[in-house]
N, C-alpha and C positions, 0 to 999 in steps of 0.2 A: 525379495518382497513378493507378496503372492500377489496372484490374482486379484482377490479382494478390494487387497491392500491398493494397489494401484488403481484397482476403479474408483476409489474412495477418493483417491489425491485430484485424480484427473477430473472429478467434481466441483473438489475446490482447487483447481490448477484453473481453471476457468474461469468459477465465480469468487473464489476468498473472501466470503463473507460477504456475500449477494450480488454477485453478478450474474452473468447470465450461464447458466446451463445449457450444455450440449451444441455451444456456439462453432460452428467449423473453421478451420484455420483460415482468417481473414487478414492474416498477416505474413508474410513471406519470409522465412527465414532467410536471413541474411548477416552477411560480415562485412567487414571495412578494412583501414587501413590499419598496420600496426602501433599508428601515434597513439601517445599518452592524451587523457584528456586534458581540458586546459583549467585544472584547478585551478581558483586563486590562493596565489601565496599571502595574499596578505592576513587568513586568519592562522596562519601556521607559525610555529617555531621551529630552529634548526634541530634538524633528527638527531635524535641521541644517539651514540654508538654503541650503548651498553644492551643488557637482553632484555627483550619484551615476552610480557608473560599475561594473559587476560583469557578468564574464566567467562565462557559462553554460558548458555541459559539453557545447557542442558547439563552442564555442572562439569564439562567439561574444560580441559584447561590448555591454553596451546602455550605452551613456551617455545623460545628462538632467541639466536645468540645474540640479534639484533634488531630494532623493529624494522616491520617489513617497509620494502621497498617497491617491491614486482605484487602489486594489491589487485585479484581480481574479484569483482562482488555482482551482486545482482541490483540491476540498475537502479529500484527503487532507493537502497543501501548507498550504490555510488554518486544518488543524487544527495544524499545526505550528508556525507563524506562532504563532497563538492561544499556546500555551502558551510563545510568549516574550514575549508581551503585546502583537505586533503585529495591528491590525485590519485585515480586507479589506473591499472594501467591496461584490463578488460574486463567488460558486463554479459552478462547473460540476462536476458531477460526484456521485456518489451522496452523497445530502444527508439525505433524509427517506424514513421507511420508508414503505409503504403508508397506514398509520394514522398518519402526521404526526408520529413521532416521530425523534428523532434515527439517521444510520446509524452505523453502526461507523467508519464512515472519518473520521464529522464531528468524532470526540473531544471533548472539554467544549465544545465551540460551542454558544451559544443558536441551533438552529435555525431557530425562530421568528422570527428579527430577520434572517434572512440573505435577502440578495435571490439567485435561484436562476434560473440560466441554463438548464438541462437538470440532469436528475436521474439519466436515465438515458445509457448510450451510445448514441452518434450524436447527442442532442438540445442543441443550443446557440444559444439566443437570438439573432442577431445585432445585433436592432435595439434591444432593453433593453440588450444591453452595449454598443450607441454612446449609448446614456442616461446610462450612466454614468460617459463621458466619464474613459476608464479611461488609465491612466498608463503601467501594466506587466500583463503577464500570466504569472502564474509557475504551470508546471505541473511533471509529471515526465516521463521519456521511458523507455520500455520495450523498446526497439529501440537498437542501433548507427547509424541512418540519421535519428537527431534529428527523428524524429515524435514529436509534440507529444499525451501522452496526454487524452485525452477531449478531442481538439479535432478536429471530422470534416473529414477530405478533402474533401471541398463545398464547404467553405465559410472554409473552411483561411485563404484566398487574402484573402477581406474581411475576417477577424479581423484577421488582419494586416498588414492596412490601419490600422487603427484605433488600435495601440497597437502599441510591443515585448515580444517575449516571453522569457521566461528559462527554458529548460531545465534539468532537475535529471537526471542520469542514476541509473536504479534499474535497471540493465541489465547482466549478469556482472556483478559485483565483491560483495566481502563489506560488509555491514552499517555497519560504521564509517565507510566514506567516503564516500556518503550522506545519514550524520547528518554529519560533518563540514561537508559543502558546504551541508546547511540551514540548520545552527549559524552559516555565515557569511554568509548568503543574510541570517537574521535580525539577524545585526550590521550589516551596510549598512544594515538599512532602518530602523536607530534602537533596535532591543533593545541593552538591557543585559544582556549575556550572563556579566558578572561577576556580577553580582545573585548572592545568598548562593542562593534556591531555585534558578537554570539552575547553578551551579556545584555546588550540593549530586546534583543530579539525572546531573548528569554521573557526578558520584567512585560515583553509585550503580549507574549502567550500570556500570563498569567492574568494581565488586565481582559483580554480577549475571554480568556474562561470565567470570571468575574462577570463580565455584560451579560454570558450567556446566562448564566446561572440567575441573574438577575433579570430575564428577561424571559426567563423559563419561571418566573416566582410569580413575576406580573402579570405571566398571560399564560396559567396553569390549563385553560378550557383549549389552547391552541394543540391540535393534535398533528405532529409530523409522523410518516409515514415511509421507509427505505425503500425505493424500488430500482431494478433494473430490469432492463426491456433485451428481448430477445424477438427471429419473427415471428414463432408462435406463440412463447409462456413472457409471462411476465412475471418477476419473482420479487416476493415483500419479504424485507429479511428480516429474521429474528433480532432482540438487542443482546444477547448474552455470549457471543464470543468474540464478536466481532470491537477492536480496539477502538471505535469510533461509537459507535452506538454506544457503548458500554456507560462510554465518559459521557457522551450527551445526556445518558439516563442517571448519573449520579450528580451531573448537575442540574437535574430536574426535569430534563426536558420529556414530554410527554407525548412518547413514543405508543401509536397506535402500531399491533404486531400478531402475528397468526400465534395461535394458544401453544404450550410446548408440544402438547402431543402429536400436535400436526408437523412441529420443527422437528420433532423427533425422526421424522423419515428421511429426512436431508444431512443428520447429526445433528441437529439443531441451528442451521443456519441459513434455511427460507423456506416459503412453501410457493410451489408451482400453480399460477394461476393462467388460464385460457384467459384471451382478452376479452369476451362475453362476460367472466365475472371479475373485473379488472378495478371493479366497483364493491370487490368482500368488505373493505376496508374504509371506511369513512374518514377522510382525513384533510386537514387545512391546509395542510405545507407539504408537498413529494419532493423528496431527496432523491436524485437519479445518478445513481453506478457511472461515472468519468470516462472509465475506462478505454482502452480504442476496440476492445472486444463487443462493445455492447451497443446498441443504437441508443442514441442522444437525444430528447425528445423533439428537437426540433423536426426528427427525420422520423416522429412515429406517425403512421397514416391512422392507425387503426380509428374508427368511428369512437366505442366506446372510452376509449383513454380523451380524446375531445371532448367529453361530454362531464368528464369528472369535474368537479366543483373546484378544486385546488387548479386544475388544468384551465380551465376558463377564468378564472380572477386571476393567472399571471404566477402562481403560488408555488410554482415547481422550480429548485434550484442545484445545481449540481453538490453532488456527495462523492468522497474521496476514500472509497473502501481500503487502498492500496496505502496509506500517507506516508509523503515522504517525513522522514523519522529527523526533520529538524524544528525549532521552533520555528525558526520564521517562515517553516514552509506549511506548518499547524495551525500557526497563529488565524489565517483567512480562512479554513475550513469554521471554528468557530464563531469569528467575528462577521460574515455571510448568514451564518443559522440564525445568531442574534436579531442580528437585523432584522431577516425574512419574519422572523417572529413577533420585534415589536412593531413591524408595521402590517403583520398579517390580518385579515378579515376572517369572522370568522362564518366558515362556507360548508363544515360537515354535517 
């Protein structure tokens, strides 16, 4: 990978679709113990014995004599997995806070039980994940050119040596197709995806996407706003690659956004604002970046970000740039927005 190439990633290895830029490692890369995590079994069915074969979304295809067993994935992935009762057996990727407790991305995971490749980006074990004599590795990709997120260019080359990988695209396109290709990603590898709670969770996305759309129809004049905070820049994201925006804007929602030209500098996916004009953007509702990378607005000091209209009427709510790729873990990113929006004031 060149040069370039890797400075480009390490932009969005940070932000993926508007997080914060040039944030320093605020997380300590760390491992655990060799236990599996503690999937529940109750949305699975007994592993088949015959071969599995499932075409990633770079058109690539892995076949194996059996489905996999020894599953290592990138956490957001293995919380997804999780919540259809399938177990992996190690994550890479944001896992455990500072103080050892669960991240945002790990979702119901017992942290505690998961064996942990790297925690933060750039950092991935190689030699604990030839321990664990890994089968598959299923991550997401953030890019059109099928890099493999939170698996570094270094070392790219030996990882995958060791086992096949499966790509998920979280790259332009809206929200549903996404969860779709997890939903089917999790039925190969033995979920029971009929199970009364993965079918219940589904029919609840759909009415969750419903309210929004119905509540982005009623209240067209409500202008929401992406941001996430860093200690100097604060950054408003564009809605065209990013899998969450995307869906919010095809279901109407009326996303105030820096023109492309100006996205154009980032690839199209934010523009860097100094907290003095923290105010480019007039907007009723701020959505702010989860993340553990990014500060949280309770902990933003700065004068000007108190003074925004959305920030004093209450109007600022958390945004899940990252989402775990199941419905029931989708469902509350939408039915949150909803909300915020039919009972917003309008303050821009």
């Amino acid at each position: 990978m060149s040069n370039a190439r890797a400075t480009r990633l390490s932009r969005r290895g940070i932000l993926a679709a508007g997080g914060a830029l040039g944030l320093g490692a605020v997380l300590a890369a760390c491992g655990d113990d060799d236990a599996k995590s503690g999937g529940s079994a109750d949305g699975t069915k007994a592993a088949e014995s015959g071969p599995w074969t499932f075409k990633d979304d770079r058109d690539e295809t892995v076949k194996l004599d059996k489905i996999p067993a020894n599953i290592v994935a990138f956490t957001g992935v293995a919380a997804a997995l999780f919540d259809y009762g399938i177990e992996v057996k190690g994550v890479f990727g944001p896992t455990k806070t500072e103080d050892g407790k669960a991240d945002v991305q790990a979702g119901d995971m017992d942290v505690s039980k998961l064996t942990v490749l790297g925690n933060v980006y750039g950092a991935f074990n190689v030699e604990k994940y030839a321990t664990l004599a890994p089968d598959v590795l299923l991550t997401t990709m953030f890019d059109d050119a099928g890099t493999l997120w939170y698996v570094p260019a270094e070392s790219k080359d030996k990882i995958a040596k060791l086992a096949p990988s499966v790509g998920i695209s979280v790259y332009d396109r809206q929200l549903p197709k996404p969860l779709e290709r997890m939903y089917a990603l999790a039925e190969s590898l033995g979920a029971d995806v009929k199970a009364a709670k993965t079918v219940e969770a589904k029919k609840n996305f759909e009415k969750a996407a419903e309210r929004l759309r119905a509540a982005a129809k009623a209240r067209p004049e409500i202008k929401v706003l992406a941001g996430s905070a860093s200690q100097d820049i604060f950054y408003v994201s564009g809605s065209n690659l990013s899998i969450d925006l995307e869906y919010f804007k095809a279901l109407g929602v009326n996303i105030v956004e820096p023109p492309a030209k100006v996205l154009k500098a980032s690839g199209g996916w934010f523009e860097n604002l100094s907290w003095e004009n923290v105010d480019k953007y007039p907007a009723d509702i701020i959505i702010m970046d989860d993340r553990t990378a990014t500060i949280q607005p309770a902990d933003i000091t700065e004068a000007t970000w108190k003074k925004l209209p959305a920030v004093k009427a209450g109007q600022v709510i958390g945004r899940t740039p990252e989402p775990i790729l199941s419905y029931a873990k989708c469902t509350p990113m939408l039915n949150n927005l909803a909300e915020a929006i039919e009972k917003a004031k309008k303050v821009a």
